[in-house]
C-alpha positions in Angstrom: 73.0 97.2 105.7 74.6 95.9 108.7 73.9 92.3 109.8 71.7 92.0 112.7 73.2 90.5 116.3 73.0 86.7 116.2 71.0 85.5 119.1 72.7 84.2 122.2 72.7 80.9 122.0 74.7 81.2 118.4 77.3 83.5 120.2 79.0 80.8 121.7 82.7 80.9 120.8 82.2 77.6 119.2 79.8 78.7 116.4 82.3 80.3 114.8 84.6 77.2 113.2 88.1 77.3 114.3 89.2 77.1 110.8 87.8 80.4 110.4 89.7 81.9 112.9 93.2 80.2 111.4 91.9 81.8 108.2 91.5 85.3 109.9 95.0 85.2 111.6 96.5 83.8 108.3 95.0 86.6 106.2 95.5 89.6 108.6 99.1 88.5 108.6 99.5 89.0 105.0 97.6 91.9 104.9 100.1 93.6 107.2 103.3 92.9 106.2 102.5 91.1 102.4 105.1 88.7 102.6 105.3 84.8 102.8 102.6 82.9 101.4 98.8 83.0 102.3 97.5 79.6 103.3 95.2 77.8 101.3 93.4 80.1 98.9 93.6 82.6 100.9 95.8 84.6 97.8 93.6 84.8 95.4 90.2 85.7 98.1 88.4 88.4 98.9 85.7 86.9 100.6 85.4 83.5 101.8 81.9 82.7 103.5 81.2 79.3 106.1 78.3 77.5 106.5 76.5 74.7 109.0 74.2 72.9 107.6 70.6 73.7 108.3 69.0 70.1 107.4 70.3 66.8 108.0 69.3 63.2 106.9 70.5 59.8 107.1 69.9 56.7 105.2 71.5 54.3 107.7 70.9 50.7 109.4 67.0 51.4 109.0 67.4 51.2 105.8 68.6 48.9 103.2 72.3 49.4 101.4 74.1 51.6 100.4 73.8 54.0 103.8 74.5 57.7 103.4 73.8 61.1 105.3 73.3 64.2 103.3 73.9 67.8 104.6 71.7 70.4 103.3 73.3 74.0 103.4 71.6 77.8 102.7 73.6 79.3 100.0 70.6 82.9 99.9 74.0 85.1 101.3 76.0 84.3 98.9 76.6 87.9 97.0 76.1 88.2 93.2 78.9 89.4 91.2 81.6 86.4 93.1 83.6 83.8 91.6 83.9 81.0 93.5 87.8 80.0 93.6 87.8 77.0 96.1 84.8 75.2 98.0 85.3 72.6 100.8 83.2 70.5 102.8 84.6 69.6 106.5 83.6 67.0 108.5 85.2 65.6 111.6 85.6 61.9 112.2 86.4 60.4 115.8 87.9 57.2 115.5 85.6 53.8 114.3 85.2 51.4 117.3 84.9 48.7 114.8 88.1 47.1 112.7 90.6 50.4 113.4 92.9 49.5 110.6 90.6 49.1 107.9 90.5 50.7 105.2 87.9 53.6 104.2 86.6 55.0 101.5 84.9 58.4 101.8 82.7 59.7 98.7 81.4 63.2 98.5 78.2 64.1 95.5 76.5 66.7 94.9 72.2 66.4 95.2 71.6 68.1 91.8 67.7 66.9 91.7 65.1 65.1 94.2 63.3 62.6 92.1 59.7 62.0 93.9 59.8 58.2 92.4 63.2 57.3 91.7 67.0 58.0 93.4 68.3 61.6 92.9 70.0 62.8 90.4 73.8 62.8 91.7 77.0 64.9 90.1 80.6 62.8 92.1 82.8 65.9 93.4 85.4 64.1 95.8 86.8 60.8 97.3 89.4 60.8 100.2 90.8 57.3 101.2 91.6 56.8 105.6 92.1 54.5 108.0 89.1 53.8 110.1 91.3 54.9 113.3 91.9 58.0 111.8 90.8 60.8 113.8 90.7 64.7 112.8 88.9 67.0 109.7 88.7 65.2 106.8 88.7 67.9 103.9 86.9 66.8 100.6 86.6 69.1 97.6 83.4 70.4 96.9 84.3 73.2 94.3 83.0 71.8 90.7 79.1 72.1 92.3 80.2 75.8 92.3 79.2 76.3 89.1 75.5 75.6 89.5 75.2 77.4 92.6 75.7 80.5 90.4 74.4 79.6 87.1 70.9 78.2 88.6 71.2 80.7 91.1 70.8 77.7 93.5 69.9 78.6 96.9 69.7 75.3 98.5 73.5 72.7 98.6 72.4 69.4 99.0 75.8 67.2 99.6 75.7 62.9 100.1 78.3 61.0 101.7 79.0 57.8 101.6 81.6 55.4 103.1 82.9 52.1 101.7 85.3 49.5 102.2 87.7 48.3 100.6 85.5 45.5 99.2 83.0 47.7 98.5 80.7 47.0 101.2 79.0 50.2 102.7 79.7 51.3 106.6 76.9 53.7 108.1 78.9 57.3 108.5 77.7 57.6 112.0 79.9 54.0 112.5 82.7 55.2 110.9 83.3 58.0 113.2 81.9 60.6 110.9 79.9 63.6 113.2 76.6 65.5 112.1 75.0 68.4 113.2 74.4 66.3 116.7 78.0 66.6 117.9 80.0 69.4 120.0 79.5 72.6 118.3 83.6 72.8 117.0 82.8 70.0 115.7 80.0 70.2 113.7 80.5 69.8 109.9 80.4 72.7 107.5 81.1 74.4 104.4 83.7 76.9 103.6 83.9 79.0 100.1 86.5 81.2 98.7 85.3 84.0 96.4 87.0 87.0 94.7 85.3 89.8 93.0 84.7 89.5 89.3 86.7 91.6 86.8 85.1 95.0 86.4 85.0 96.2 82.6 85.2 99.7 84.1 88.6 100.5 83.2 90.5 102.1 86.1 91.5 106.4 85.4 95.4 106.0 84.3 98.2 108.0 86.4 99.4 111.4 85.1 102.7 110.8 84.1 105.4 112.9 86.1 106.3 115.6 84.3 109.9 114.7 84.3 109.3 112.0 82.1 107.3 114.6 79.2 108.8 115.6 76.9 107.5 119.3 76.0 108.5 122.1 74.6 109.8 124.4 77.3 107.3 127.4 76.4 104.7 124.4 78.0 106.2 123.8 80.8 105.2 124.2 84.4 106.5 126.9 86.1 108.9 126.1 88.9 109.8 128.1 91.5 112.5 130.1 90.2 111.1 130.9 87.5 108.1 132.9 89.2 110.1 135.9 91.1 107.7 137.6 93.6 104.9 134.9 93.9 106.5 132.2 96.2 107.0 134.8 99.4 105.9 133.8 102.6 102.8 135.6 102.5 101.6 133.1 99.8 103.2 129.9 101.4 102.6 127.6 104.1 105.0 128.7 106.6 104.8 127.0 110.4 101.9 124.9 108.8 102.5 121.1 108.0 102.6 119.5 104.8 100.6 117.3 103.3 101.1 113.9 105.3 99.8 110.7 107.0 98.5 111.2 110.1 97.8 108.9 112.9 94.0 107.5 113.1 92.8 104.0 115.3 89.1 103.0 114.4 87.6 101.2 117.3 84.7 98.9 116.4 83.6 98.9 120.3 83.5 102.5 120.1 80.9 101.9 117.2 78.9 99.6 118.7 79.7 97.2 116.5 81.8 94.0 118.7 77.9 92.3 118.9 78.6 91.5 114.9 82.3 91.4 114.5 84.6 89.0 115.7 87.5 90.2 114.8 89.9 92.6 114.7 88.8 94.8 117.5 89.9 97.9 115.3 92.6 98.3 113.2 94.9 101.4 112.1 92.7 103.2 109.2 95.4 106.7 109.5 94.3 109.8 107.5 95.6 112.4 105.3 95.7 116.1 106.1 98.3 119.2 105.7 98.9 122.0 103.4 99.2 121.7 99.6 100.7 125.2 98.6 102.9 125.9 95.7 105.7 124.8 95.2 104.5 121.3 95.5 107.8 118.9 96.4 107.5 115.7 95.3 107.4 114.3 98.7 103.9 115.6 98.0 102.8 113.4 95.2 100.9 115.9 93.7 99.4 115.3 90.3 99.9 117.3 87.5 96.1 118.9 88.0 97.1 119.8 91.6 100.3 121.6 90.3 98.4 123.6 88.3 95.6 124.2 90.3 97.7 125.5 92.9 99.2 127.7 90.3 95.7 129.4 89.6 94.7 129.5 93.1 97.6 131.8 93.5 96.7 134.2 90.8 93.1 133.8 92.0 92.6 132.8 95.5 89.1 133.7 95.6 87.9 131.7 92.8 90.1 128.9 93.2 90.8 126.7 96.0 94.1 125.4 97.0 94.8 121.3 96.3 93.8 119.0 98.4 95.8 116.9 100.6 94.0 113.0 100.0 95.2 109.4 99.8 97.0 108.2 97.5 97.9 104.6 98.2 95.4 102.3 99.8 95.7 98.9 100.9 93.1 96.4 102.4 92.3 94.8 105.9 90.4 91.7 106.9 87.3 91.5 108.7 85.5 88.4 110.6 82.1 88.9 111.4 78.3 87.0 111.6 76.3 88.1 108.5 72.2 88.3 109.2 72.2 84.9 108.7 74.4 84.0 111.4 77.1 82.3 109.0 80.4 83.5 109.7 82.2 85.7 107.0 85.9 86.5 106.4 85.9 89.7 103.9 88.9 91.3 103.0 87.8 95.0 102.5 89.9 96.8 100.1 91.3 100.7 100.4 90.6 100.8 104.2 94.0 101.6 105.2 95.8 104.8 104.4 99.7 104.2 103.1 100.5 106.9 101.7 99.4 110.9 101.1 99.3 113.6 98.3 98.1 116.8 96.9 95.2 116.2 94.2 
C-alpha cells in the first residue's frame, strides 16, 4: 500500500539524515552506469531502512556511576523475508568543553531484557576509542543484535552507551559532546540497516538455448527463410512497420502524485518495448525459440494464432528514497524497473 504523507512538521529537509541522501546518490550512481565500487554496503543491499529514536533516557549526574543514555528505536517496518547485512548506530559528538585531549572510550550494548529488580540484561556490540575534542559522526557497529531482531521478531531496539576514560572513570555522554534526540534535527542520532532479499527456493525458468548451439537432426530443424518459398511475401511481413525495439518512456512521480512521499529521484527513465514480431525473426530480435515457432503457426493460421510479442528482455533496477507510513526514511532498490533491452516472446 502506499505510505501515507508525513505530517509537516516531519517534512523538514532535515528529517531525512544526510547520510541517507549520500547513500541515495552513491547507489543511483551504480545503478546507472554499474561501475566503481558502491560505498559501504551498499553492494550487497537492496533495502537499507533509517531510524530516529522514539524514546530516550539518561542515567547521568542524578544518578550514581556508571552514567549512560539509551536510545530506544521502532523496528514494526522492518519487512519479513530480509537479511540484515550491516547495522550502524550514528551519533554526532560536538567537542567536550572539558580536558579536549583526553582520551575516550565509547561503548555501544544492546538492552536484550528490562529486569524490574535488578540491571538489564546487556549483549556488548561495539567500542570506538576518540579524543574528547573530536568532533563529527561517530559510527559504531550495531549489526550482531540483528539477529534477534529477526529471530524474536523484536519490535522494540533498545541500545546503551556509555563513555569512559582512560582510567576507567565514567563521563556523562551529554559532557562528552555526545547529542540526543534534543539537538538540531541533522543532528539527531539514528539507526541505519542494510538488508537484501533472502534467497528464493523458486528456481528461476532457464533460457532456451539458441538454436545455433543444438545439435538436431536437420528434418527438426526450424524453418528459415529460404527454405519456405511463397510464405515470407510482403503481404505476410511487416513492411513500413518497425521492429521490435526499445522505445523511449520518462515516468514522472509529480505526475502521479506521488513527490509528498518520495524524495528522490523525481522520475527516472523506465523505456518500453513495442514493434512487430513477424517471421522471419532476426536475431536483433531476441526471440525465443517458442516465439520462432509461434510465428511460424500464426502464419499458417492467423486466425487462431497470434503473432509474438514484442516484451522485455533485460531488466535492470533503480533506487528509490522515500518516507514509509512510519515516517522513517527508506532507500529501496527496486529491481526490473528499467527496460535495457527488447524481444519477441
Amino acid at each position: 500500500p502506499r505510505p501515507r504523507a508525513p505530517p509537516a512538521a516531519a517534512r523538514l529537509p532535515a528529517s531525512a539524515p544526510l547520510f541517507m541522501l549520500d547513500l541515495y546518490h552513491a547507489m543511483a550512481s551504480y545503478d546507472d552506469d554499474g561501475g566503481g565500487r558502491p560505498e559501504r554496503d551498499l553492494s550487497r543491499a537492496d533495502l537499507v531502512m533509517s531510524f530516529v529514536n522514539m524514546v530516550e533516557r539518561d542515567h547521568t549526574l542524578a544518578h550514581q556511576e556508571p552514567y549512560w543514555k539509551e536510545f530506544w528505536f521502532d523496528l514494526t517496518q522492518i519487512p519479513a523475508g530480509e537479511v540484515v547485512t550491516a547495522a550502524e548506530f550514528r551519533i554526532y559528538k560536538v567537542p567536550s568543553a572539558h580536558q579536549v585531549n583526553r582520551t575516550l572510550h565509547v561503548s555501544m550494548l544492546e538492552v536484550v531484557k528490562e529486569q524490574s529488580n535488578r540491571e538489564s540484561d546487556l549483549f556488548f556490540l561495539d567500542l570506538q576509542t576518540l579524543r574528547a575534542g573530536n568532533e563529527g559522526w561517530l559510527v559504531l557497529d550495531v549489526t550482531a543484535a540483528s539477529d534477534r531482531w529477526l529471530l524474536n521478531h523484536n519490535k522494540d531496539l533498545g541500545l546503551r552507551l556509555y563513555v569512559e576514560t582512560e582510567d576507567g572513570h565514567s563521563v556523562d555522554p551529554g559532557l562528552a559532546g555526545l547529542l540526543g534526540h534534543r539537538a538540531p534535527r541533522p543532528r539527531q542520532p539514528f539507526v541505519v540497516t542494510f538488508f537484501r532479499a533472502s534467497p528464493s527456493p523458486v528456481r528461476a525458468p532457464r533460457a532456451v538455448r539458441p538454436l545455433k548451439r543444438r545439435l538436431l537432426k536437420k528434418t527438426n530443424e526450424l524453418p528459415q527463410p529460404h527454405r519456405l518459398p511463397g510464405i515470407f511475401d510482403d503481404v505476410h511481413g511487416s513492411v513500413g512497420r518497425q521492429v521490435c525495439q526499445r522505445h523511449e518512456l520518462y515516468v514522472s512521480f509529480q505526475d502521479l502524485g506521488w513527490l509528498d512521499w518520495v524524495i528522490a529521484p523525481q522520475g527516472y527513465s523506465a523505456y518500453y518495448c513495442e514493434g512487430e514480431c513477424s517471421f522471419p525473426l532476426d536475431s536483433c530480435m531476441n526471440a525465443t525459440n517458442h516465439a520462432i515457432l509461434q510465428s511460424l503457426v500464426h502464419l499458417m493460421k492467423p486466425d487462431a494464432v497470434p503473432k509474438a510479442c514484442c516484451a522485455p528482455t533485460k531488466l535492470s533496477a533503480t533506487s528509490v528514497l522515500y518516507y514509509d507510513s512510519s515516517n522513517n526514511v527508506i532507500l529501496r532498490k527496486h529491481r526490473n524497473m528499467v527496460v535495457k533491452a527488447c524481444g519477441c516472446h
